[in-house]
C-alpha atoms as a printed R data frame, in Angstrom:
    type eleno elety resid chain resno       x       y       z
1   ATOM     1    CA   UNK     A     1 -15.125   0.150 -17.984
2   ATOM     2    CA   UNK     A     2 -12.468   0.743 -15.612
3   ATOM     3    CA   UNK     A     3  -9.050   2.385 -17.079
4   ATOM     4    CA   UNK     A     4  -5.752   0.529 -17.621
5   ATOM     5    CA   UNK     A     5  -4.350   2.491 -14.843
6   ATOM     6    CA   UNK     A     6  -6.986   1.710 -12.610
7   ATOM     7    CA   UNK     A     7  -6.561  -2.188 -13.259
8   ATOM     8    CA   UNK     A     8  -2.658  -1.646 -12.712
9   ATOM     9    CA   UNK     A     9  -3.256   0.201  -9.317
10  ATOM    10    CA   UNK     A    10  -5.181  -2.759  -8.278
11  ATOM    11    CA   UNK     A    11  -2.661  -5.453  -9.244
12  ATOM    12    CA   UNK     A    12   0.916  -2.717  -7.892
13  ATOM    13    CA   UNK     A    13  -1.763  -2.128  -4.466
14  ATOM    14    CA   UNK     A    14  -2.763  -5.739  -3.571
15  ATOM    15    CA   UNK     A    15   1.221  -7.016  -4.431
16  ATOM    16    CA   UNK     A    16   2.423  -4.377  -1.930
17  ATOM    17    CA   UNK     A    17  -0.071  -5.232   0.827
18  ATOM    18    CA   UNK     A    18   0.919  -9.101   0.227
19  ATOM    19    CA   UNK     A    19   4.569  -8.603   0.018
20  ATOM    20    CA   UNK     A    20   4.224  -6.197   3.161
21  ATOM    21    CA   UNK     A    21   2.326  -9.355   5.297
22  ATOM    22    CA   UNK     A    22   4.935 -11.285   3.929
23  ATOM    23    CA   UNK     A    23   7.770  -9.289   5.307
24  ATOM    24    CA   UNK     A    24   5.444  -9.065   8.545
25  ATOM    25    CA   UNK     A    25   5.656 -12.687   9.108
26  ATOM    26    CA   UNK     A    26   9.439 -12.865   8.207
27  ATOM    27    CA   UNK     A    27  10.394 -10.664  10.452
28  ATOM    28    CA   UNK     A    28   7.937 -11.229  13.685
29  ATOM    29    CA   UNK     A    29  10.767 -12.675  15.586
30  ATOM    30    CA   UNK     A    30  13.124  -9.786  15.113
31  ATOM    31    CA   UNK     A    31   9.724  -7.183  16.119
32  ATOM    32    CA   UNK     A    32   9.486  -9.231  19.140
33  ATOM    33    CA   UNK     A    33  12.937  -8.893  20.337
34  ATOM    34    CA   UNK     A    34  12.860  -5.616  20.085
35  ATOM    35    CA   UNK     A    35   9.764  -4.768  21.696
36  ATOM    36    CA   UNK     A    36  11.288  -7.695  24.848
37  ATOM    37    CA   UNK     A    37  14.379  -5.106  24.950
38  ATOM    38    CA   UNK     A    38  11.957  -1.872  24.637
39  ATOM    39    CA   UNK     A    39   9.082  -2.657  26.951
40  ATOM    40    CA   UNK     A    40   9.225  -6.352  28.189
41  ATOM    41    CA   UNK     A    41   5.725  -5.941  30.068
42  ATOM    42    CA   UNK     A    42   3.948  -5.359  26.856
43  ATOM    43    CA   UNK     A    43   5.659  -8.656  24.953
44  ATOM    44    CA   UNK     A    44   2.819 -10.186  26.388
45  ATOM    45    CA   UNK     A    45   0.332  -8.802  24.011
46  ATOM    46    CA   UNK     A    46   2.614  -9.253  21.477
47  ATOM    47    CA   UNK     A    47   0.796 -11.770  19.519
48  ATOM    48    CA   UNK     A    48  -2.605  -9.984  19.806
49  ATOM    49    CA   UNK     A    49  -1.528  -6.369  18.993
50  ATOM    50    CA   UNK     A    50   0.738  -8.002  15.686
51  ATOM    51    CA   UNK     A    51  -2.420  -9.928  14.403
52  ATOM    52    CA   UNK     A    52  -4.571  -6.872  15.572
53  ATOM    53    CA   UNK     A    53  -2.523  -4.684  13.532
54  ATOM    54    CA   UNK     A    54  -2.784  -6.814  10.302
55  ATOM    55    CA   UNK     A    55  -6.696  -7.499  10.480
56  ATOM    56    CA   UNK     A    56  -6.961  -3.584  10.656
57  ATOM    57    CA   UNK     A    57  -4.041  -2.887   7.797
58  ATOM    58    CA   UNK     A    58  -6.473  -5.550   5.640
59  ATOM    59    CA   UNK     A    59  -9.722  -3.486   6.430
60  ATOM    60    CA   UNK     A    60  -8.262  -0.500   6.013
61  ATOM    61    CA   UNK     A    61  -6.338  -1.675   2.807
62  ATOM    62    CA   UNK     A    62  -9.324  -3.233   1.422
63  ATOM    63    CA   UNK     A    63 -12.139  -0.141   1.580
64  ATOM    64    CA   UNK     A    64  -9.705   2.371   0.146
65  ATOM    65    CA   UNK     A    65  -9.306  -0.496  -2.473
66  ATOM    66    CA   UNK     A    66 -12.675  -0.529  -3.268
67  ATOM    67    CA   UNK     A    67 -13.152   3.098  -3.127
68  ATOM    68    CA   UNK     A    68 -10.628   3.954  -4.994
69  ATOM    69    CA   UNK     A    69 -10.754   1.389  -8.003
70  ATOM    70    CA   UNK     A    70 -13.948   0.195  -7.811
71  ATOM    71    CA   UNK     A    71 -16.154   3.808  -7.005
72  ATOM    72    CA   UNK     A    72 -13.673   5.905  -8.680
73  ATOM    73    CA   UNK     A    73 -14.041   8.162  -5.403
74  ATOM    74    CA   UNK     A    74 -11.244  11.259  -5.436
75  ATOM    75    CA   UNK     A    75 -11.387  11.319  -1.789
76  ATOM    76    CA   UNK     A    76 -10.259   7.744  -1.319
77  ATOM    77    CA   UNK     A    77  -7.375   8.530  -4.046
78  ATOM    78    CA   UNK     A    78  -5.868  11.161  -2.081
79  ATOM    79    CA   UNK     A    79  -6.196   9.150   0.932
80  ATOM    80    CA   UNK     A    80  -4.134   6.136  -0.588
81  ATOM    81    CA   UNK     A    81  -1.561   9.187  -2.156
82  ATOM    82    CA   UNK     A    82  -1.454  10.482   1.771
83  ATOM    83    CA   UNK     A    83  -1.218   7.316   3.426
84  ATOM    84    CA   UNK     A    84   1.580   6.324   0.868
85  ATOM    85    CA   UNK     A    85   3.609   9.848   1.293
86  ATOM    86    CA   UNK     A    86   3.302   9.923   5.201
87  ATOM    87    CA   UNK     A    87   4.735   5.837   4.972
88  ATOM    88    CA   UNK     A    88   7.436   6.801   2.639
89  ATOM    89    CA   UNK     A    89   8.888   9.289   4.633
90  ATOM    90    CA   UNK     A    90   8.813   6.999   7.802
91  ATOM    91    CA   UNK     A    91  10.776   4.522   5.879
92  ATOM    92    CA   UNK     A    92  13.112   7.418   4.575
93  ATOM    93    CA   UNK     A    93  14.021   8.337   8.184
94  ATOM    94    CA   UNK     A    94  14.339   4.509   8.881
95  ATOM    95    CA   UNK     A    95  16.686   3.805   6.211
96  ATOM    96    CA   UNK     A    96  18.500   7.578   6.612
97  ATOM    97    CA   UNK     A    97  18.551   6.210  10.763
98  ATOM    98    CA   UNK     A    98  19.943   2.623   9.299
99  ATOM    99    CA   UNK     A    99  16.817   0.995  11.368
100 ATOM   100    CA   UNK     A   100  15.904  -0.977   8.248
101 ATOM   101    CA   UNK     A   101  15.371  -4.759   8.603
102 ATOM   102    CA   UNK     A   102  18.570  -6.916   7.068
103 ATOM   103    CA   UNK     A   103  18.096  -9.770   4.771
104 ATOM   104    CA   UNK     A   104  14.779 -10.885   2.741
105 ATOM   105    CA   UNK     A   105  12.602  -8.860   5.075
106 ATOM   106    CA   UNK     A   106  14.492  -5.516   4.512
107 ATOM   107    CA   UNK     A   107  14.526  -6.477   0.462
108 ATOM   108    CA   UNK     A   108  10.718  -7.351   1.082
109 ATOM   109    CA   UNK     A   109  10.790  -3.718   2.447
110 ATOM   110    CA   UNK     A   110  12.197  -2.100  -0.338
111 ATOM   111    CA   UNK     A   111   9.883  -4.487  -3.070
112 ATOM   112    CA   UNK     A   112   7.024  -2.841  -1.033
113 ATOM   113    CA   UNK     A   113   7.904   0.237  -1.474
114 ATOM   114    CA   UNK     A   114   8.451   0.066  -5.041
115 ATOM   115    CA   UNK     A   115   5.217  -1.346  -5.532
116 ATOM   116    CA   UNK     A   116   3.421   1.148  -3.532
117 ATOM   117    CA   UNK     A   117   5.144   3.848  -5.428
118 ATOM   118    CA   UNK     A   118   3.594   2.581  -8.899
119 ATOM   119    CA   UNK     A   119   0.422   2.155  -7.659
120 ATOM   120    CA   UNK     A   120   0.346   5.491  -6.643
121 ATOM   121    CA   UNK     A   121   1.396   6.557  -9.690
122 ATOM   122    CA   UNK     A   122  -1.174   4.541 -10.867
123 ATOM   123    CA   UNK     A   123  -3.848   6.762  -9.520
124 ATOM   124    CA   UNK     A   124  -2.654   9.793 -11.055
125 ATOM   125    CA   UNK     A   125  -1.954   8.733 -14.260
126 ATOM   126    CA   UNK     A   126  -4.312  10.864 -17.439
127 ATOM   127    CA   UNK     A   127  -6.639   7.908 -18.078
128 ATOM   128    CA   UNK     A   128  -7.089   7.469 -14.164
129 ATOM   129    CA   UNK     A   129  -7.417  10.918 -13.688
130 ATOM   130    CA   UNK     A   130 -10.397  11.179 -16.335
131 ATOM   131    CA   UNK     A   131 -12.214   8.408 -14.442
132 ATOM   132    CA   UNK     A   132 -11.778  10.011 -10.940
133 ATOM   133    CA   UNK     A   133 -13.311  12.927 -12.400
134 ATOM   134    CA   UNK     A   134 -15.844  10.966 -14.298
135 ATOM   135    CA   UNK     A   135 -15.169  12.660 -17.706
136 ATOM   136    CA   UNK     A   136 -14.770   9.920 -20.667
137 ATOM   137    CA   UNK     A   137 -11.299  10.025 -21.911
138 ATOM   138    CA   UNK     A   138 -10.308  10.267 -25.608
139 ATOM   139    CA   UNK     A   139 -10.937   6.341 -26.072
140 ATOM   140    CA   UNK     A   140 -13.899   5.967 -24.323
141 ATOM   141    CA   UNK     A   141 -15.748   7.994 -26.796
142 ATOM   142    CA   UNK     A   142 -14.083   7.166 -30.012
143 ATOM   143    CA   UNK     A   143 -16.016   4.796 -32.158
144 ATOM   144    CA   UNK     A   144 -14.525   2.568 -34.498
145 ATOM   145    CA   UNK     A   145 -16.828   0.928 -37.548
146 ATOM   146    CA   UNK     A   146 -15.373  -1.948 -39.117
């Protein structure tokens, strides 16, 4: 039986990455204005390299997923934790550089974040933390005769 933590990571996890395609989508004409005024040659791939991006974000997303909540493997844990602390601090020096998106995608931005941030926290929580390291916490080995 998977923790309550574990259960929460998945629901905080799979919000972010839907909230995150969301704000994708919202905002695709904005990316491809700026890549026309940044490299004009390369708004040709545009449409490839976006959906490109999301089909690998969704593979990606989806084995540390199952990794992580389904295999209880460490490894993938401390991947997602990584992959989450090397994001936030892009978005740090994005919102420090005021290069933040305006309106619903830049809220979107900031839900995402948030959401990411639980999960995480998710993951590291004690009940997760007993799982990762496959020792039965206090509840699992309780037993209760009614």
């Amino acid at each position: 039986m998977r923790p309550q933590s574990i259960v929460r990571f998945e629901i905080f996890y799979w919000l972010s990455f839907v909230v995150s395609i969301a704000e994708t989508a919202l905002a695709w004409n904005d990316t491809k204005a700026q890549m026309a005024a940044a490299n004009p040659v390369a708004l040709q791939f545009f449409p490839a390299m976006m959906v490109a991006g999301i089909a690998i974000s969704l593979i990606i997303t989806a084995v540390l997923w199952y990794f992580a909540a389904r295999k209880a493997s460490n490894v993938a844990r401390w991947i997602v934790a990584i992959f989450y602390g090397i994001g936030l601090v892009f978005w740090l020096i994005s919102l420090v550089g005021g290069k933040l998106p305006v309106g619903i995608p830049g809220v979107l931005q900031v839900v995402g974040i948030v959401l990411q941030t639980l999960a995480v926290i998710m993951l590291f929580r004690p009940d997760a933390k007993a799982w990762f390291e496959k020792t039965p916490t206090e509840a699992e080995t309780t037993e209760t005769f009614e």
